[in-house]
Structure formats: structure tokens, C-alpha cells
Backbone as a ProteinNet text record, in pm:
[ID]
protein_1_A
[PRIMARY]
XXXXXXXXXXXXXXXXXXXXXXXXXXXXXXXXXXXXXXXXXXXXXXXXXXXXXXXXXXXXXXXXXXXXXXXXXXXXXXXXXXXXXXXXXXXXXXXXXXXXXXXXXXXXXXXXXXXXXXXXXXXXXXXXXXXXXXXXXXXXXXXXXXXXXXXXXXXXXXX
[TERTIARY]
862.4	756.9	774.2	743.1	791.3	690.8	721.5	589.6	536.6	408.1	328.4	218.2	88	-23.8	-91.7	-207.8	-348.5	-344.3	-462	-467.8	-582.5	-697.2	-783.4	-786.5	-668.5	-666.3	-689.1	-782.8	-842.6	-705.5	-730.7	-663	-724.2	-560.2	-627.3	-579.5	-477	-417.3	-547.5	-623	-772.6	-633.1	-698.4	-631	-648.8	-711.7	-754	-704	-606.9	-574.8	-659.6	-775.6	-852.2	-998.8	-1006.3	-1142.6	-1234	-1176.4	-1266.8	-1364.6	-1270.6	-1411.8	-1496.2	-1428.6	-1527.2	-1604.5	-1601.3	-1715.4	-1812.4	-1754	-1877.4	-1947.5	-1889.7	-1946.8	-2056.7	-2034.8	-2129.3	-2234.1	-2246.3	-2331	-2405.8	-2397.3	-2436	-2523.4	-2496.9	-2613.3	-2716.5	-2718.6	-2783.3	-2928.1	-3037.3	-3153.2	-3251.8	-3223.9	-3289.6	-3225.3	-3106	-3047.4	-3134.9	-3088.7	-3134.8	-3253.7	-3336.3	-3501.9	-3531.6	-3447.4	-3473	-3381.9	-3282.5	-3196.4	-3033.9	-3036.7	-2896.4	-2780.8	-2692.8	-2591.1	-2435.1	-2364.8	-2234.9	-2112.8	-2122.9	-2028.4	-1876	-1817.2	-1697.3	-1681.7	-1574.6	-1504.5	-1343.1	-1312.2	-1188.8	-1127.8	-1042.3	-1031.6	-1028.9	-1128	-1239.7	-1345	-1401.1	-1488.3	-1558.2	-1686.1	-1754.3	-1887.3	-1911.5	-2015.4	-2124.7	-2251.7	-2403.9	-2471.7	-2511.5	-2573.4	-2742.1	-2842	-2984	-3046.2	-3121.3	-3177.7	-3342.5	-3348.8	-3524.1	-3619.9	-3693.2	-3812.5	-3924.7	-4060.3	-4178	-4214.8	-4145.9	-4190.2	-4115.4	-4008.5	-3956.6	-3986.2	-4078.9	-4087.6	-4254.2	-4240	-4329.5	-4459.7	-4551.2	-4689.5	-4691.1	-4576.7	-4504.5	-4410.3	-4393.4	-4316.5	-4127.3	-4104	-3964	-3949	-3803.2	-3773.6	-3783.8	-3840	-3861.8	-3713.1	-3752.6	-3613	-3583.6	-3667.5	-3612.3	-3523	-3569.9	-3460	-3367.5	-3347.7	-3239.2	-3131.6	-3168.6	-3160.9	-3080.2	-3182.8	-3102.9	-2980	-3006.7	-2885.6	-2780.6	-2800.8	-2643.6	-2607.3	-2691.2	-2604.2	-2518.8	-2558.9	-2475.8	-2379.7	-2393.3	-2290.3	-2168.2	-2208.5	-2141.6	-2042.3	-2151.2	-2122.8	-2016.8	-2058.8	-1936	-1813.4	-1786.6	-1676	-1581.3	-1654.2	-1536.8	-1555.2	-1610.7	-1562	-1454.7	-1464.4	-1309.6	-1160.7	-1187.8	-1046.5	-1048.2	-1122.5	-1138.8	-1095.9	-1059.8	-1001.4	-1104.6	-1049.8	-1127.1	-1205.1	-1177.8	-1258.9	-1386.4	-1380.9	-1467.8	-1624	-1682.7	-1819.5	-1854.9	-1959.9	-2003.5	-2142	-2137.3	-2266.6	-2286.9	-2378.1	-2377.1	-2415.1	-2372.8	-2399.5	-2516.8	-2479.9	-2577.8	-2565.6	-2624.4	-2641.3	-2719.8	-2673.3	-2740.1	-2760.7	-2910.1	-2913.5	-2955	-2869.1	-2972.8	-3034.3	-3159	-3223.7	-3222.8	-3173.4	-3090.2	-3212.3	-3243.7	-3340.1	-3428.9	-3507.8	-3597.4	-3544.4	-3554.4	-3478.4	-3556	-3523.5	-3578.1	-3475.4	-3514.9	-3418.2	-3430.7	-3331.8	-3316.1	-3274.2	-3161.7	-3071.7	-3016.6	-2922.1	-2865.3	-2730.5	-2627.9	-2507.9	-2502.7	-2495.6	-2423.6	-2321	-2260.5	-2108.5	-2068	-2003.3	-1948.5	-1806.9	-1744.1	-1605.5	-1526.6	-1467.5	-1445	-1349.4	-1396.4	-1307.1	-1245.2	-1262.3	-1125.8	-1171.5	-1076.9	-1083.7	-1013.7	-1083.9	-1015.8	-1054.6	-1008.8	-993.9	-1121.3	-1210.1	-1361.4	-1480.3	-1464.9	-1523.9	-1463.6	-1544.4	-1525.6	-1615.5	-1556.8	-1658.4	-1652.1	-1771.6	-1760.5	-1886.1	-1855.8	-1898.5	-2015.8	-2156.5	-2160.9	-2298	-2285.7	-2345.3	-2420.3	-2522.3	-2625.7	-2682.5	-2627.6	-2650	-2735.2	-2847.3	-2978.6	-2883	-2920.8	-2890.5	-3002.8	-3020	-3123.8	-3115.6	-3164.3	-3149	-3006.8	-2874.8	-2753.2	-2657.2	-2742.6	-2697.6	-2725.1	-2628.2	-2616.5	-2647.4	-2708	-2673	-2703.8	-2672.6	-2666	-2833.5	-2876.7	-2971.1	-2947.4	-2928	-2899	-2728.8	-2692.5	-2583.1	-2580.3	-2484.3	-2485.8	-2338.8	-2371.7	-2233.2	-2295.4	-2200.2	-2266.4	-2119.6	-2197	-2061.9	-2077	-1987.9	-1945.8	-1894.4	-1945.7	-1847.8	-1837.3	-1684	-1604.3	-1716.3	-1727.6	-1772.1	-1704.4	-1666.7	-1566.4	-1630.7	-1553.6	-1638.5	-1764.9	-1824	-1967.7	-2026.4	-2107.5	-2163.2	-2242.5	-2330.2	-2465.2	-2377.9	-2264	-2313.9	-2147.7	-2255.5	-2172.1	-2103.8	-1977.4	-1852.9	-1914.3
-4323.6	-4352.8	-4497.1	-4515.1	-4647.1	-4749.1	-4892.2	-4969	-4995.8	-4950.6	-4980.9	-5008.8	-5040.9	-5081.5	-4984.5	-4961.9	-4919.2	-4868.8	-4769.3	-4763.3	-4819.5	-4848.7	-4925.2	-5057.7	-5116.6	-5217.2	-5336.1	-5457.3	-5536	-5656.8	-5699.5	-5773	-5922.3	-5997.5	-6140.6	-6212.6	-6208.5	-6358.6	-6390.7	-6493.2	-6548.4	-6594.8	-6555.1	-6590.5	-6718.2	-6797.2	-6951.3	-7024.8	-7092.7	-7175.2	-7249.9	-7295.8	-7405.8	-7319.1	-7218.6	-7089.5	-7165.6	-7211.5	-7298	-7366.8	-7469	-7574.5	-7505.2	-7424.7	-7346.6	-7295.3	-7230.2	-7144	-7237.4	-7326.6	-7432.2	-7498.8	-7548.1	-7592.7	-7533.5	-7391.3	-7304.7	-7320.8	-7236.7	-7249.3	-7307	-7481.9	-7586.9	-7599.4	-7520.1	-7491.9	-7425.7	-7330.5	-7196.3	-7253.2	-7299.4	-7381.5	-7272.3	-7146.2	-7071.7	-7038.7	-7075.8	-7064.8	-7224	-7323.3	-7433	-7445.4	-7394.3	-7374.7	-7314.9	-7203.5	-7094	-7198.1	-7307.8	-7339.5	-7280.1	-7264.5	-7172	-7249.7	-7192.3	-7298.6	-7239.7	-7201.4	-7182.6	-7230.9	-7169.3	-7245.3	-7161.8	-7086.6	-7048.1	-6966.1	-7027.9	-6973.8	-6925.9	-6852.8	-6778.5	-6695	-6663.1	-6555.7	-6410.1	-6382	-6264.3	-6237.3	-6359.4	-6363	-6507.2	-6443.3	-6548.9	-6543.6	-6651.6	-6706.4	-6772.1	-6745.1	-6813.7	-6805.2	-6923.7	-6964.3	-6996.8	-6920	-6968.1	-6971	-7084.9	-7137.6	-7016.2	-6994.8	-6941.9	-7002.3	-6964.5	-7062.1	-6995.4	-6995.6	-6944.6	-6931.5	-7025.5	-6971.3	-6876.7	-6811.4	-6720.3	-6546.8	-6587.6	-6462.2	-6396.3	-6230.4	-6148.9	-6138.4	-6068.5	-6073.4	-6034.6	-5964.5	-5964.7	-6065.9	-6154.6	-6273.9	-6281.4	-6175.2	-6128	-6209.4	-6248.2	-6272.7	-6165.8	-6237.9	-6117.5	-6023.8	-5858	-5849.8	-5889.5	-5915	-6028.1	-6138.7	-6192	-6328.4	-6258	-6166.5	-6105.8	-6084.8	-5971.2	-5952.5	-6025.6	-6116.6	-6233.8	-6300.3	-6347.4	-6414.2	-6322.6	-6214.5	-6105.5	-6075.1	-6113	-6043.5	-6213.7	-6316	-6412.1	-6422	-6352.1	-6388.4	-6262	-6174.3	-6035.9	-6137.4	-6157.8	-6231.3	-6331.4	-6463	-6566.4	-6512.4	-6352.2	-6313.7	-6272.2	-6225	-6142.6	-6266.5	-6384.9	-6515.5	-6546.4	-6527.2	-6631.7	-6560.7	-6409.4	-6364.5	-6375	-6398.2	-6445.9	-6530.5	-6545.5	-6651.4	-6810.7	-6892.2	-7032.5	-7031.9	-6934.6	-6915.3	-6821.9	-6775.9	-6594	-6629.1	-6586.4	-6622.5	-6408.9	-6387.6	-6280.1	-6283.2	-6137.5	-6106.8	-5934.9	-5939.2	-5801.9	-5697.4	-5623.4	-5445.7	-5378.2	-5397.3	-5289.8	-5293.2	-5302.4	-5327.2	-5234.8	-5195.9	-5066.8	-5179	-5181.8	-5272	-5152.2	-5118.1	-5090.6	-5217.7	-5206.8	-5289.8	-5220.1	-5239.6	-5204.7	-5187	-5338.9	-5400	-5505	-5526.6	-5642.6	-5750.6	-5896.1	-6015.2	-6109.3	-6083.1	-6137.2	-6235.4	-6394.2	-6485	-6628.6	-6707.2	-6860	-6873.8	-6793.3	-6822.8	-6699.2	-6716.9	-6586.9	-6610.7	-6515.1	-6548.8	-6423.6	-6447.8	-6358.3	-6364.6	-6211.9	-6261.4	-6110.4	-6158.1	-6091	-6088.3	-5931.3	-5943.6	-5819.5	-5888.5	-5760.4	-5661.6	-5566.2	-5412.4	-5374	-5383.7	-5390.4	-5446.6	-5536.9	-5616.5	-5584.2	-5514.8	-5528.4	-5625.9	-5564.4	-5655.3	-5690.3	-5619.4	-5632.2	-5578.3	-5510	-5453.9	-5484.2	-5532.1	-5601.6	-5489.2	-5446.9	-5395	-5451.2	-5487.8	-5584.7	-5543.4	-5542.7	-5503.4	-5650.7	-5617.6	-5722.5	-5737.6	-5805.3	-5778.6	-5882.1	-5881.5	-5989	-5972.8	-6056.6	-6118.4	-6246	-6183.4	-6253.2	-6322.7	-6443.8	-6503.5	-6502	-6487.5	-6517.9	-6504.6	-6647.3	-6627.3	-6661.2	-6696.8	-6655.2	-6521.7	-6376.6	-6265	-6292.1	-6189.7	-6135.3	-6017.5	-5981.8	-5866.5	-5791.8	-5721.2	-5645.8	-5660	-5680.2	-5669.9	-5582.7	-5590.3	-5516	-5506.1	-5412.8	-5397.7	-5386.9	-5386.9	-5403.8	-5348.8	-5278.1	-5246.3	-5311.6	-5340.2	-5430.8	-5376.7	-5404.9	-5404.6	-5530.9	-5599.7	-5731.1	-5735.1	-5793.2	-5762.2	-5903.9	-5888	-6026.6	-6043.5	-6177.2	-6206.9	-6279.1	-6322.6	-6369.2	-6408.1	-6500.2	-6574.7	-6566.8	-6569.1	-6596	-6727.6	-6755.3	-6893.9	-6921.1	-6818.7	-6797.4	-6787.2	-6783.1	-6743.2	-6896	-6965.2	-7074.7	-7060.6	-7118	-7081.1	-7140.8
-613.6	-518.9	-470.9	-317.2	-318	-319.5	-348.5	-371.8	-281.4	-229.1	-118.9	-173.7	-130	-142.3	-126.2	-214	-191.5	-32.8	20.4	139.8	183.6	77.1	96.6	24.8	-12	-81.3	35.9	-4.9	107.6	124.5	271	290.9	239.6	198.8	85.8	144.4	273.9	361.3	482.8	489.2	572.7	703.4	792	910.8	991.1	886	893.6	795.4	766.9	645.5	603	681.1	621.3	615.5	581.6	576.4	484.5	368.6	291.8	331.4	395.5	461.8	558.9	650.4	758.9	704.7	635.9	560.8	504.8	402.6	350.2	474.8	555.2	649.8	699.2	774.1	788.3	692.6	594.8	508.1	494.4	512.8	499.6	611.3	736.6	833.3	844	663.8	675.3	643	751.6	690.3	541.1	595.4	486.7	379.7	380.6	210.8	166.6	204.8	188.2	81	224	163	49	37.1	-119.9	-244.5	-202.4	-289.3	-326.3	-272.6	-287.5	-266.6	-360.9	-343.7	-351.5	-233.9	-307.5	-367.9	-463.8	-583.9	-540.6	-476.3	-512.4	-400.7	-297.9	-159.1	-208.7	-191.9	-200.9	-77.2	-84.4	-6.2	-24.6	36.2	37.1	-21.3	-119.2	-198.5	-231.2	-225.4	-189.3	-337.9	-383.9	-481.3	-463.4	-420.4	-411.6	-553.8	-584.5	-671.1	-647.2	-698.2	-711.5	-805.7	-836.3	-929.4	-943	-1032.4	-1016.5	-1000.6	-919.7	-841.8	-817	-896.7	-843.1	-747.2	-605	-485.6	-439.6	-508.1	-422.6	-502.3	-564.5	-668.1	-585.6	-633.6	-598.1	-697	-665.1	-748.4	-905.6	-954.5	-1083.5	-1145.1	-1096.5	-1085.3	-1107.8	-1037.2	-1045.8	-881.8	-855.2	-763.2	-664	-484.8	-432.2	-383.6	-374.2	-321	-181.7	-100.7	55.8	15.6	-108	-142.1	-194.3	-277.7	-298.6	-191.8	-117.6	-46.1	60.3	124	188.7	138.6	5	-55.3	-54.4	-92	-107.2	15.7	167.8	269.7	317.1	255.5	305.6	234.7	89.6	2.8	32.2	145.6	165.5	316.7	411.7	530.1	526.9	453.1	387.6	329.1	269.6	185.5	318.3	423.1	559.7	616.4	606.1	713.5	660.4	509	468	522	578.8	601	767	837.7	965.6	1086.6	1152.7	1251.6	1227.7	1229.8	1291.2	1352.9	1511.6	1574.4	1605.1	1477.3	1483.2	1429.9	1461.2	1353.9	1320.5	1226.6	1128	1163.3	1183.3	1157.5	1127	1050.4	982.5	1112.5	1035.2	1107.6	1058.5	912.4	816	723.1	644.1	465.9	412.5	277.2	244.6	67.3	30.8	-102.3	-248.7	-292.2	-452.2	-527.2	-634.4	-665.4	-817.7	-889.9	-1041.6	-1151.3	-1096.3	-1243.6	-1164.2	-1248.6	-1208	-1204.3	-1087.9	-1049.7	-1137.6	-1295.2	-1364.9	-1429.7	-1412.2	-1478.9	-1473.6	-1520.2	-1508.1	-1370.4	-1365.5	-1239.2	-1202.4	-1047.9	-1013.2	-966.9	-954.5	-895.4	-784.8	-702	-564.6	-521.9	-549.8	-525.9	-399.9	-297	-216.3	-233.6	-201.4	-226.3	-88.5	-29.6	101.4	14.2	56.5	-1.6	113.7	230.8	359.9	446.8	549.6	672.2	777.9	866.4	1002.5	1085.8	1193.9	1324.7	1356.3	1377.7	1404.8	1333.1	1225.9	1130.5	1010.5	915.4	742.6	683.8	527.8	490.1	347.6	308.2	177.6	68.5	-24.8	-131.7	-173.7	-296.4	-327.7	-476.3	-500.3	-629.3	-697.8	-736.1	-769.8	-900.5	-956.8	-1140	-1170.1	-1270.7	-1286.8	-1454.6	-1516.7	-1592.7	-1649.4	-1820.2	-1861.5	-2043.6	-2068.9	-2265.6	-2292.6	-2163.9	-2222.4	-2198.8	-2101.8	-2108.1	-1957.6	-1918.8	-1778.3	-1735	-1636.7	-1603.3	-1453.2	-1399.2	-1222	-1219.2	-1127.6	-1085.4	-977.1	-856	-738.2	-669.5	-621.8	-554.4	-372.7	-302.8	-175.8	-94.6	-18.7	26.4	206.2	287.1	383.1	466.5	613.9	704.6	809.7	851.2	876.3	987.9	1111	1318	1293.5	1343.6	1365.7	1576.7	1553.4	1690.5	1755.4	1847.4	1930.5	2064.8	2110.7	2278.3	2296.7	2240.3	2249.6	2212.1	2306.7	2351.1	2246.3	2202.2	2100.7	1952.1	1981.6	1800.4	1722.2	1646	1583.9	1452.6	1487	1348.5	1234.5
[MASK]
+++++++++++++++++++++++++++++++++++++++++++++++++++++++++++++++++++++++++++++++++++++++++++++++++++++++++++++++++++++++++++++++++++++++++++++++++++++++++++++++

């Protein structure tokens, strides 16, 4: 059999050598990650790491984080994973996100991690997964499968 690849195995060469900084950069514009605290810790290519601290203001009348902050955080941490394989010039924006909610967003802290499972030309589709920290143990809180449009020449939308 000859050695070929996966047929859905994702593409890992970013069509930007410097995707890193673009992406942090971005980010760094996102005023509502900001506000909730969020922080990403780990740009790669195709995978992306948001970090949030737990915070009573972002938690629901049971005092679990709400799933909107969930939520939110995993579609940037889905969004940031198909920027890193992206042109310089392209900016992301979702299509559609479909979220399971596992367990209760119960914790110290959280990690959001996006990872593209294939990249095309104008459609990304990326996987993504959100881990509550707590006592020392980890574990899934919610999952995310998300789809990702490369945008191009457009006036409105910033890299």
C-alpha cells in the first residue's frame, strides 16, 4: 500500500509563516475575550489554546460558568485554530457551531483548545474542546465541532 495520508487528515503547513503573531495580534483586539479574561496561551499550527481564569461574573444562577462564556471562548478558540493555517491576508469567521455541554463549567480555571480536523480553501472545519481545572483534576466540560469561511477583500472584516 503506498504511503499516503489520511483522507481527512488536516492540513499542518499555515500559509502565513508568521500566523503566530497574526493571530496573537488579532486576539489582542478581541475586546470581549478581554473583558471575560481570557488569555491565549498556545498558537500552533492548527491549534489554538485560550486560557480563563474563573470569575463570578461570568457564572450563571448556580454558579457554574455561563455556557455563553463557554461558548464564546470555544468558538474563538475553534476560529484562531483555522486562522493559523490561513493566508496573511484572510480574516475567519464562523459558519456554524454545533456545542455539547458535558458537565457543569465548574472550576478554578479553563483551557479551550481548538484543533482544525480539515482546511480548505474557504471552508475550515475544526474541532474543539473545553477543560474546567479544579482540586488538581481535569476534565471535558463541553465539546464543539464548528465550521470556519476564510474571508477575503473585504473592507469590513480585520486580519
Amino acid at each position: 500500500m503506498p504511503d499516503t495520508p489520511a483522507l481527512d487528515a488536516p492540513r499542518r503547513e499555515p500559509a502565513d509563516p508568521r500566523f503566530e503573531a497574526r493571530v496573537r495580534a488579532s486576539f489582542a483586539r478581541q475586546r470581549f475575550m478581554s473583558m471575560m479574561g481570557a488569555t491565549m496561551t498556545r498558537v500552533e499550527a492548527g491549534e489554538v489554546d485560550i486560557d480563563l481564569p474563573f470569575d463570578v461574573e461570568l457564572t450563571q444562577q448556580h454558579g457554574f460558568v455561563h455556557g455563553g462564556a463557554v461558548a464564546s471562548v470555544l468558538d474563538a478558540a475553534c476560529g484562531y485554530a483555522a486562522s493559523t493555517l490561513m493566508a496573511a491576508d484572510a480574516g475567519v469567521l464562523t459558519v456554524e457551531f454545533k456545542i455539547n455541554f458535558l458537565a457543569p463549567a465548574a472550576g478554578e480555571r479553563f483551557r479551550f483548545t481548538g484543533r482544525v480536523r480539515r482546511a480548505g480553501r474557504t471552508v475550515t472545519f475544526v474541532d474543539g474542546e473545553a477543560i474546567a481545572v479544579a482540586d488538581g483534576r481535569a476534565r471535558t466540560v463541553a465539546t464543539m465541532q464548528a465550521t470556519m469561511m476564510t474571508v477575503q477583500g473585504r473592507d469590513d472584516v480585520r486580519h
